[in-house]
C-alpha positions as CSV (number, residue, x, y, z in Angstrom):
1,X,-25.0,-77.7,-102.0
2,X,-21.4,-76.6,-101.9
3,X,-20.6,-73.6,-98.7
4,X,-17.7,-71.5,-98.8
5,X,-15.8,-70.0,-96.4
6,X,-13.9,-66.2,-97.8
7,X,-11.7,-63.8,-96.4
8,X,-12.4,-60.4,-97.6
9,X,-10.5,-57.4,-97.8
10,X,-7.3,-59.4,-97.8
11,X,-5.0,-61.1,-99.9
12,X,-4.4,-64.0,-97.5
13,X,-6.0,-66.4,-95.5
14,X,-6.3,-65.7,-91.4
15,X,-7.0,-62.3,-91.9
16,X,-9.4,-59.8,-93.2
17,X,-13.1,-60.3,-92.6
18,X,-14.2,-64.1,-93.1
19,X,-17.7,-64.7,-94.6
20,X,-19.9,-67.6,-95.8
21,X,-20.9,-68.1,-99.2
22,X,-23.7,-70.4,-100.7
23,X,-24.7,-69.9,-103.9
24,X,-28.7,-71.3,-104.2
25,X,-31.6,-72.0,-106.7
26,X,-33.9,-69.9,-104.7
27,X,-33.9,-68.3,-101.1
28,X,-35.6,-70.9,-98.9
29,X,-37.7,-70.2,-95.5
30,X,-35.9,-67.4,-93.6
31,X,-35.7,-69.5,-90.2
32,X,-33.3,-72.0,-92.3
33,X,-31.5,-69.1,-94.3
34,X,-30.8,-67.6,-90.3
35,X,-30.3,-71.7,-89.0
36,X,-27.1,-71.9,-91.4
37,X,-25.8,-68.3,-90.3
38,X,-25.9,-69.4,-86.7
39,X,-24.2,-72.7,-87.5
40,X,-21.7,-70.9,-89.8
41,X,-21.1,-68.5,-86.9
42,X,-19.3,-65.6,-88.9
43,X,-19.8,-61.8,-89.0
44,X,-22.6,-62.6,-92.1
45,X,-23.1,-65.9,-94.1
46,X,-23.9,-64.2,-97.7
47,X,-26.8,-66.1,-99.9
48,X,-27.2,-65.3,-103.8
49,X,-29.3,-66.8,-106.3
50,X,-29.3,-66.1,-110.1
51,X,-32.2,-63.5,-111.6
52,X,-33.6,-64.1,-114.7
53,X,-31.7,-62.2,-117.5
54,X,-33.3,-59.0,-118.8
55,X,-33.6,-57.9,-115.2
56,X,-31.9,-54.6,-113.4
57,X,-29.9,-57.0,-111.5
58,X,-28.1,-60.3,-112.0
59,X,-28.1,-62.2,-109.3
60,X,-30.2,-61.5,-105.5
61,X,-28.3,-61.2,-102.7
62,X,-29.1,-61.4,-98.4
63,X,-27.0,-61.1,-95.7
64,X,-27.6,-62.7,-92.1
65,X,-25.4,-62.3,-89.3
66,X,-25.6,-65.4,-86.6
67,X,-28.5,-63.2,-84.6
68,X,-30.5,-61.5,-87.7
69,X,-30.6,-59.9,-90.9
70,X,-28.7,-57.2,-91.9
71,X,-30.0,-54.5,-95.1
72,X,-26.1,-54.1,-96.4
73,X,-22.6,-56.1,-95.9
74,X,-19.5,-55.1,-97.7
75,X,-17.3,-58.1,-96.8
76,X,-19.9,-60.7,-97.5
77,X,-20.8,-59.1,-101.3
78,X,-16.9,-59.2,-102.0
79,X,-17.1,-62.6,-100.6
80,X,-20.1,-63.6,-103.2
81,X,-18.4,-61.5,-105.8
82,X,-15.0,-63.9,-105.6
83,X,-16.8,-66.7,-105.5
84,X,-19.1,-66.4,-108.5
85,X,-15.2,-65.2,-110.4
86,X,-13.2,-67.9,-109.5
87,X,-16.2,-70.8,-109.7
88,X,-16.9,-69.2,-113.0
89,X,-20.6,-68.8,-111.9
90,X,-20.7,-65.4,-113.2
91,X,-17.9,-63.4,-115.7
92,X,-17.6,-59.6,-115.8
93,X,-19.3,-56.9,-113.8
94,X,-22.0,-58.3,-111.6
95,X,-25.1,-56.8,-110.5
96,X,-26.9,-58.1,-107.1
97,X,-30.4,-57.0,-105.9
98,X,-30.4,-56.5,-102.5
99,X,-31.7,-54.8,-99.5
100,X,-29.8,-52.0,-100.2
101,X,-30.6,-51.4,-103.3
102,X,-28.6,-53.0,-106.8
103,X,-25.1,-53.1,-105.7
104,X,-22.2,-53.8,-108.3
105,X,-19.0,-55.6,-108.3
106,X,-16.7,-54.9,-110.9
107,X,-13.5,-57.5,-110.4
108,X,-9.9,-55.3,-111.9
109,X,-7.3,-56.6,-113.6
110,X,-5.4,-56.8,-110.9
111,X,-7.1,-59.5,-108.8
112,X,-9.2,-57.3,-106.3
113,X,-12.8,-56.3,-106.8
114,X,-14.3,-53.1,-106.7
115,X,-17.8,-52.6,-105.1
116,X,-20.2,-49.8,-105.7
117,X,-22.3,-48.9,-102.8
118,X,-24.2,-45.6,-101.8
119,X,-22.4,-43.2,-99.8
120,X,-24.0,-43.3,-96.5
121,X,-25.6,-39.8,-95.5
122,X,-23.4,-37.9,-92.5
123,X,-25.4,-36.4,-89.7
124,X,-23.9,-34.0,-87.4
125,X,-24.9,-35.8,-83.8
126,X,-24.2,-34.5,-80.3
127,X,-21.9,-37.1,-78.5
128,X,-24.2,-39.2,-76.3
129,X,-23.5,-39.5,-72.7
130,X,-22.1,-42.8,-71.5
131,X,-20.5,-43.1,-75.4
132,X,-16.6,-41.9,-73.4
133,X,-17.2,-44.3,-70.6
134,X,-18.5,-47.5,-72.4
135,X,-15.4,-46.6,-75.3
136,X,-12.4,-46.0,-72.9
137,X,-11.9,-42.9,-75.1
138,X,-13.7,-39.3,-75.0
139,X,-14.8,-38.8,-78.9
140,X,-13.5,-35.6,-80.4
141,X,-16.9,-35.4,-83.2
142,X,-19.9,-38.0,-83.7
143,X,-22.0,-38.7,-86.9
144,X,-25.0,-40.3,-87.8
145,X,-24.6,-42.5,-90.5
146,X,-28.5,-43.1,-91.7
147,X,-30.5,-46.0,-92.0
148,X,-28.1,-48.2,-94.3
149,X,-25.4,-48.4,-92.2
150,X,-27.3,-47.7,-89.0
151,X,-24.4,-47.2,-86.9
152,X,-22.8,-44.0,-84.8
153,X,-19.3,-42.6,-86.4
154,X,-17.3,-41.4,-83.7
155,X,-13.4,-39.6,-84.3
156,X,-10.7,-40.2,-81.6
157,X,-7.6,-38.9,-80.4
158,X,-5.4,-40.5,-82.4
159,X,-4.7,-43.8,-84.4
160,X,-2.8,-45.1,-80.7
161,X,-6.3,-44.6,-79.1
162,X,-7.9,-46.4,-81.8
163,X,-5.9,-49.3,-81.5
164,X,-6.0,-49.4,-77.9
165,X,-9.6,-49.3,-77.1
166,X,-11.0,-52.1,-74.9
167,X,-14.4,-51.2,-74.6
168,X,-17.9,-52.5,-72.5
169,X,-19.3,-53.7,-75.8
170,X,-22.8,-54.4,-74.2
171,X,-23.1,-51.1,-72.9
172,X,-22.2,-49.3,-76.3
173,X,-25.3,-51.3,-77.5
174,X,-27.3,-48.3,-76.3
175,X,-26.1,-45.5,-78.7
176,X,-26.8,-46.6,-82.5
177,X,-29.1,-49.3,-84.3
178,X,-26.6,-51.4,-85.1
179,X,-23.0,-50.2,-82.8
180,X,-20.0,-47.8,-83.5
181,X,-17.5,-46.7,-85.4
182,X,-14.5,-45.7,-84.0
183,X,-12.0,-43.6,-85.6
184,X,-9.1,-41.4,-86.1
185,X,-6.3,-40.1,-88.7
186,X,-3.4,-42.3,-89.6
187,X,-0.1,-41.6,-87.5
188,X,1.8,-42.2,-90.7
189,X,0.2,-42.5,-94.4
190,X,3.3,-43.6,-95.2
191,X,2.5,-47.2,-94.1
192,X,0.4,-47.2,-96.4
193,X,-3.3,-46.2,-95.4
194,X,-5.0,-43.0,-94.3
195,X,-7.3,-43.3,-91.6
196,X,-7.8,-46.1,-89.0
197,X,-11.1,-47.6,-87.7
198,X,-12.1,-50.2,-85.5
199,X,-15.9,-51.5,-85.5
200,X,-18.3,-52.8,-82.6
201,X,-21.7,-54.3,-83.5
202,X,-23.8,-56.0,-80.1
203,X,-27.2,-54.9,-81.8
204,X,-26.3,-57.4,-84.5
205,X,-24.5,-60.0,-82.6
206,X,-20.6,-59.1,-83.4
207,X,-18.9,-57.9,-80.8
208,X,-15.8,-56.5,-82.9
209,X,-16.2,-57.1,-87.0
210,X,-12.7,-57.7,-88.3
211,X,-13.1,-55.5,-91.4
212,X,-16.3,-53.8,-92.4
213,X,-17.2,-52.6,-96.0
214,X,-20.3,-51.0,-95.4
215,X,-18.5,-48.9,-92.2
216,X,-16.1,-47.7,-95.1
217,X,-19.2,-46.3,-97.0
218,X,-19.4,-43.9,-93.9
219,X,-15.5,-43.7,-92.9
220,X,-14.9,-42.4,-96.9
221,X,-16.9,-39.3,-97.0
222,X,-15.9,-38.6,-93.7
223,X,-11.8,-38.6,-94.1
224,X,-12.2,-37.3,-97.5
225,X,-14.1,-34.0,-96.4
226,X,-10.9,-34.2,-94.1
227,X,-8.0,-34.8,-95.7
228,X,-9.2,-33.2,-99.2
229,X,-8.9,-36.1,-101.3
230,X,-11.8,-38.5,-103.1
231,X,-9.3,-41.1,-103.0
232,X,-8.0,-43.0,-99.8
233,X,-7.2,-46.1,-97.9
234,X,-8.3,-47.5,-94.3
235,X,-7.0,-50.0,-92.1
236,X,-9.7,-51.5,-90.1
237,X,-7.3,-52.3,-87.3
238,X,-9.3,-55.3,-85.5
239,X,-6.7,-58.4,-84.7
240,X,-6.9,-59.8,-87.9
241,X,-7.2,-56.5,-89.4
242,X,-7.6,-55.3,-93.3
243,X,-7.3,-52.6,-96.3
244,X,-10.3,-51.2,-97.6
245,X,-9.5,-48.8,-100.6
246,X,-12.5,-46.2,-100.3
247,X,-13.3,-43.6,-103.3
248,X,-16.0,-41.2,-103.5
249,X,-18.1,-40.6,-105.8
250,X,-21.0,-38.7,-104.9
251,X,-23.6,-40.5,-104.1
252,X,-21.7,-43.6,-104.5
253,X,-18.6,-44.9,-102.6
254,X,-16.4,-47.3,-104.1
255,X,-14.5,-49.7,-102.3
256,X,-11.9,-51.7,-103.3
257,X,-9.9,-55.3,-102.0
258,X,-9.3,-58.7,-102.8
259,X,-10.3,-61.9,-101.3
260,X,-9.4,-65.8,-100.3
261,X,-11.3,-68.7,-100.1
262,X,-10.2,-70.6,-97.4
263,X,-12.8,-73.2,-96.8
264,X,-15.0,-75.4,-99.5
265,X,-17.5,-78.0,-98.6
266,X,-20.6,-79.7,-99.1
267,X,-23.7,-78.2,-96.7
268,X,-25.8,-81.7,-95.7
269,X,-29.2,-80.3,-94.4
């Protein structure tokens, strides 16, 4: 079977968030689906195999980083969503059932692809102690972001404190389900973006995701309440670092990019 290798939220290769793609008849056994994840060794390997039509969805959809399962991936669904577009797989709007929930990629005119995903719910949460000294950085606000996203929001300083963070990334694994969310205002929207984030995940085996969709599903609300607009842009600012165009609606959070394959080969077990 043929294996891909994207990079999401980006419109080149080497940067963004890279993700692996296989497109299959059926899910098989989990241990292999979480074999080829390991192997692949990539924030999440994305696997998707055609529904039958008639359905509420068109296509099912899982998501395994190189330690375990995970119940939503932005990168890896805008991964699967440029791959079924440019193999031709699927045309128009596509509809995945997934852990999540149906979650829909609509590709634009313009080359990127929008995804639809739930807003993720924003707790109020006391900052927990040991979060300033495992970070660096002493966070100004915290937020749960609920079960979906499973990780703790936390705002900084200042975009320079973002950026700068070096952080005991095993000890952070104390504080959220999955890890933490770091961020802070943009210095200057005139570079282009609005907010910055940077993303740290040891409860899932990723030390530091590159760029991280389902992050933004929490990172949107949150800036938008902020800066009063439904509308915005982040820059997850990891080293190879990424634009993630965010839009809420409601309930729903759109977010927007494009992406580059970059690898395509044949899987052999």
């Amino acid at each position: 079977m043929r294996i891909r290798i994207v990079d999401a939220f980006t419109d080149r290769p080497f940067s963004g968030n890279p993700a692996g793609v296989l497109l299959l008849d059926e899910f098989p056994e989990d241990a292999w689906l979480q074999n080829v994840a390991l192997e692949v060794n990539h924030a999440e390997t994305a696997f998707a195999h055609r529904l039958p039509q008639g359905g509420g969805a068109d296509w099912a959809l899982r998501w395994f980083t190189p330690a375990t399962e995970v119940a939503m991936c932005g990168h890896a669904t805008l991964a699967t969503a440029h791959v079924l577009r440019s193999t031709g797989a699927h045309e128009g709007p596509v509809r995945f059932a997934t852990r999540s929930g149906v979650l829909t990629a609509l590709p634009d005119e313009d080359g990127s692809i929008t995804l639809d995903f739930p807003t993720a719910p924003l707790t109020p949460a006391a900052v927990p102690d040991g979060v300033a000294g495992a970070l660096g950085a002493t966070p100004l606000a915290a937020r749960d972001t609920g079960p979906d996203v499973g990780d703790l929001l936390v705002e900084l300083a200042d975009e320079k404190t973002v950026v700068g963070l070096s952080p005991d990334v095993k000890a952070l694994a104390a504080f959220s389900e999955r890890g933490i969310i770091a961020t802070a205002r943009a210095e200057d929207p005139s570079r282009g973006y609005d907010f910055v984030s940077r993303c740290f995940f040891p409860n899932v085996g990723i030390d530091e995701d590159p760029v991280t969709g389902s992050a933004h599903t929490a990172l949107a609300p949150y800036w938008s309440e902020r800066i009063g607009r439904p509308d915005l842009t982040g820059l997850q600012a990891s080293a190879r670092s990424g634009l993630v165009r965010t839009s809420v609606r409601g309930e729903r959070t759109l977010l927007g990019g494009r992406a580059v394959t970059v690898v395509e080969g044949d899987l052999l077990v």
